[in-house]
N, C-alpha and C positions, 0 to 999 in steps of 0.2 A: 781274188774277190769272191764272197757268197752272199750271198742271201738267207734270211730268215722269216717265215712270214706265218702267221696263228690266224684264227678266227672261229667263231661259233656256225659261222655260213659259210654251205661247200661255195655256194655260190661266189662270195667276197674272198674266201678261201681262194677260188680259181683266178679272179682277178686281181688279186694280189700277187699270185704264183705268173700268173702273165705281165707284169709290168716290172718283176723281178727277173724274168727269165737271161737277161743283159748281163746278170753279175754272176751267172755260171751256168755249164752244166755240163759239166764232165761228170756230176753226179748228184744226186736227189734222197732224199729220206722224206719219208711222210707218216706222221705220228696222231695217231687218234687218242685224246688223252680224257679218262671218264674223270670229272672234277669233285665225284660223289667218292669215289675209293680213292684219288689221289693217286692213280694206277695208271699207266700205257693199257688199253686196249686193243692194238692195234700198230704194228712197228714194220714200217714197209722199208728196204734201202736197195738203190741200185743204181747203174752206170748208164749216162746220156740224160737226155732233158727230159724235164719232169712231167709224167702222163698224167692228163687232166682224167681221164677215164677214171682213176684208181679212185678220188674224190667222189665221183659217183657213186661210185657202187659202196662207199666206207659205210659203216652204223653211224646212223646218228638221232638225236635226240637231244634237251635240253640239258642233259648231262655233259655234253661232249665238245669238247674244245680240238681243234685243228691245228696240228704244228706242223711246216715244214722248211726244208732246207737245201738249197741248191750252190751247190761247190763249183768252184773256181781255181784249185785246191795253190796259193803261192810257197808249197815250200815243195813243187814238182810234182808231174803228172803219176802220180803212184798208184797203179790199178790196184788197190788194197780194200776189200769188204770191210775189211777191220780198220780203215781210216774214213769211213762215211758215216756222218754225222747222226746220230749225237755220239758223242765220246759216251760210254759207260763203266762205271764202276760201282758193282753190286747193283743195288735199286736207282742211285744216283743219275743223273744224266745233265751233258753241257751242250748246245748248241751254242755256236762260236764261230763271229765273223769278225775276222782282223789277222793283225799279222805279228809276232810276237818276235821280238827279234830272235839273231842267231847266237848272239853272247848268253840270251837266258835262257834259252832251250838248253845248249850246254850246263852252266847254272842250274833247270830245274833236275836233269839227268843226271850230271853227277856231282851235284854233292849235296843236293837236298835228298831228291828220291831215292839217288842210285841206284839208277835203271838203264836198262837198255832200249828203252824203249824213245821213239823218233817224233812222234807225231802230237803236234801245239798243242791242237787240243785237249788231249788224255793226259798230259802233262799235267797241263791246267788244272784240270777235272782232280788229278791225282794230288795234286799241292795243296788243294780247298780241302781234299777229305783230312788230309795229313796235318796242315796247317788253322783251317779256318778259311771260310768267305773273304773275311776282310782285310787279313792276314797276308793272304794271297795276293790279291785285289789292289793293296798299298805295295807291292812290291814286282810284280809284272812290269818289264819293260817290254813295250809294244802301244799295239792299240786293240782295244776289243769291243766287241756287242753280245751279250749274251742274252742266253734262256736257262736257269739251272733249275733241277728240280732236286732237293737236296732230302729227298722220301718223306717230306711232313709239309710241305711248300712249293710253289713254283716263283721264284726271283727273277725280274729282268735291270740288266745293269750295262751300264757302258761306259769307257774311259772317253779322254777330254776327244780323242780324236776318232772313236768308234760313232757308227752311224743307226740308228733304231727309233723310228716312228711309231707311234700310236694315237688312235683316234677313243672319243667317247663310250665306244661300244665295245671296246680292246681287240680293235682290230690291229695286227702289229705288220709290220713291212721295213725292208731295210732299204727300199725306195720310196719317199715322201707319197702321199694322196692324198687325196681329198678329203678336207676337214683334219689332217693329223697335225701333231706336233711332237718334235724330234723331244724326245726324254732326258731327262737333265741328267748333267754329265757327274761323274763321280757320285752316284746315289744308288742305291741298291733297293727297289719295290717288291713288293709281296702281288703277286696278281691274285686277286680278289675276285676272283670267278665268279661268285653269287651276285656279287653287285657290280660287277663292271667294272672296279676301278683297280688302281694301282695306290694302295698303300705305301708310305716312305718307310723303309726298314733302319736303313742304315745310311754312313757317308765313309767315303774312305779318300783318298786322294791319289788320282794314277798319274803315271812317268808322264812327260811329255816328249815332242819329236821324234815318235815313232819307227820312222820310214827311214831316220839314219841308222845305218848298221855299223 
């Protein structure tokens, strides 16, 4: 189990990181993201629960959006820097809560990617660069909640059984609050930083019943 949680206020930032802190923290990423370059400013990761300090002291301004991520990690406690969120590939980036079965990680390893590489999420990340968003998206068996930024955009999307709130002011959390509402499922948004809102991009259609392996 993880969490995900953005906002333009360190402040809403911090208490969204505090009503999250339940759904992990074997380890944390904290991402300062400027919406004027469409660039990371600022890419924090590391192991145990997440320091409200760091928020403090981050840059900010009306340029600057807050992501962060606190892992629970289900596929084994794998002390790996290079398995703390976000997955990256090139400029790319996925944050990613859910659980992908073990039939398609096999699946996306060898015989889509052919890689040796182990971990859901980068999978993920690496079948959307390879494939397409949606491509990907209509064929994942699992569940998932994402944040992708695919270096011209930032997307939030989630299957029938992934979990991801947002409120008015694109405040995001992968634990409900005050004033949110859970994002409709099988939809892919453009987050629209200048105005607050979530644009509909796309529809795609995910697996259902997850959690059987």
């Amino acid at each position: 189990m993880c969490s995900i949680v953005g906002s333009f206020s360190k402040n809403k930032f911090k208490e969204l990181i505090g009503i999250n802190q339940h759904r992990g923290s074997f380890s944390y990423s904290f991402l300062v993201w400027n919406i004027d370059t469409m660039q990371i400013d600022t890419l924090i990761q590391s192991f145990g629960e997440f320091p409200l300090n760091i928020v403090d002291s981050a840059h900010s301004g009306d340029n600057i959006f807050y992501l962060g991520h606190t892992q629970a990690p289900t596929g084994g406690l794998v002390k790996d820097t290079n398995r703390i969120h976000p997955a990256r590939v090139n400029k790319s980036f996925l944050f990613h809560n859910g659980i992908i079965k073990q039939k398609d990680i096999t699946r996306l390893k060898d015989e889509s990617l052919k890689t040796s590489e182990n971990w859901d999420s980068l999978l993920m990340l690496m079948e959307i660069q390879s494939k397409g968003l949606n491509n990907t998206l209509n064929t994942i068996d699992g569940s998932f909640a994402c944040i992708y930024n695919d270096n011209i955009s930032v997307k939030l999307f989630r299957s029938a059984a992934g979990i991801l709130f947002v409120d008015q002011d694109l405040n995001i959390s992968s634990t409900k609050f005050n004033n949110s509402i859970r994002i409709d499922k099988d939809k892919v948004f453009n987050l629209n930083f200048k105005d607050k809102t979530l644009d509909t991009d796309s529809d795609f259609k995910s697996k259902s019943a997850p959690y059987f392996y």
